[in-house]
C-alpha positions, -999 to +999 in steps of 0.1 A: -393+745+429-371+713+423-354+710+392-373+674+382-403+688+391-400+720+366-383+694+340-411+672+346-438+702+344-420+715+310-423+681+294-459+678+304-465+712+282-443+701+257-463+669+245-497+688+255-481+714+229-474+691+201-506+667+208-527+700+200-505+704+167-506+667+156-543+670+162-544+703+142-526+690+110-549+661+110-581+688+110-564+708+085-552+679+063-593+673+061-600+710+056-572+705+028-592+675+013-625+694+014-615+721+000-603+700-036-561+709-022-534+686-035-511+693-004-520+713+026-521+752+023-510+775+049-549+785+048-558+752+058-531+744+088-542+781+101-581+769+100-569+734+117-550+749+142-582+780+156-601+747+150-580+726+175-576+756+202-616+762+202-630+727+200-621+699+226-606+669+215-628+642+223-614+614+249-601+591+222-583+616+204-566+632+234-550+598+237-538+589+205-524+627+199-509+626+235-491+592+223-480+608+191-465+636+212-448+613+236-432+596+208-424+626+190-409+649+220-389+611+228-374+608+196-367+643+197-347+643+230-330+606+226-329+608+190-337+585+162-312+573+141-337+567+111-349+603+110-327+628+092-340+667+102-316+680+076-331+661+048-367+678+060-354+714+060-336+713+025-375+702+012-387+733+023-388+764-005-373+794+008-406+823+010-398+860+013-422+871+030-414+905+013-432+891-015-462+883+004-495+905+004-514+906+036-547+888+029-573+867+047-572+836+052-595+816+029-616+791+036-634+765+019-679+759+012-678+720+023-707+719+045-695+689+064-697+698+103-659+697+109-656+720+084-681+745+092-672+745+130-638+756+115-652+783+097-676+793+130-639+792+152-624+815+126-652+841+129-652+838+166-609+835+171-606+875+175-626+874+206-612+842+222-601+846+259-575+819+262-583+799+294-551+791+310-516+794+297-513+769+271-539+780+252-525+814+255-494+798+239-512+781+211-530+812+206-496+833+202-481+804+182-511+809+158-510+845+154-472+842+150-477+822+122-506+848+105-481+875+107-451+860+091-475+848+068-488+878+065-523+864+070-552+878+089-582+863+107 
């Protein structure tokens, strides 16, 4: 296999990668909303991401979130001088997970149908045979997340 054509393979699952977590953060950022949450909860982006790797994006949304990602994965290969990454790590608190306790990971009684689908996908995500391998890597990146959360499904 030619170099271009594993570099151009690799970006391809790159921006496919981050269009499914752009499109998750916007399902859990209404989860969030529904639920009566100031700021997003680590209960929430969990929900919006088994959400996003069990329902299809409809046609629309595959094209905005695969522009996002295009911009996104460009600005983070070129660069963009009016981003700072520093600035966005020293925002972040500092969590032990030592401290945590293992728990479950909540979900809200908003009856809408986005957020019951995301409820259905959570009761369903232990038994969810990933398709091909970039839903296996979602699926690993989720339950990465759960355990150094220390959050279950």
């Amino acid at each position: 296999m030619s170099d271009e054509l594993y570099d151009g393979m690799f970006d391809g699952i790159m921006k496919t990668f981050l269009a499914q977590l752009n499109s998750s953060l916007k399902i859990s950022k209404i989860i969030s909303e529904h639920s009566g949450e100031e700021e997003l909860s680590e209960d929430s982006i969990i929900s919006g991401m088994v959400y996003r790797l069990m329902t299809p994006m409809e046609d629309g949304d595959v094209k905005e979130s695969m522009d996002i990602a295009d911009d996104i994965y460009n600005k983070m290969l070129y660069g963009d001088s009016e981003t700072d990454s520093d600035s966005d790590s020293n925002d972040l608190e500092d969590i032990d997970p030592k401290e945590l306790t293992l728990r479950k990971v909540k979900t809200n009684n908003c009856n809408c149908e986005l957020c019951i689908q995301a409820r259905v996908c959570l009761i369903n995500y232990k038994d969810h045979e990933p398709k091909d391998n970039l839903e296996l890597i979602y699926k690993n990146a989720i339950d990465s997340a759960c355990k150094k959360g220390k959050l279950y499904i």
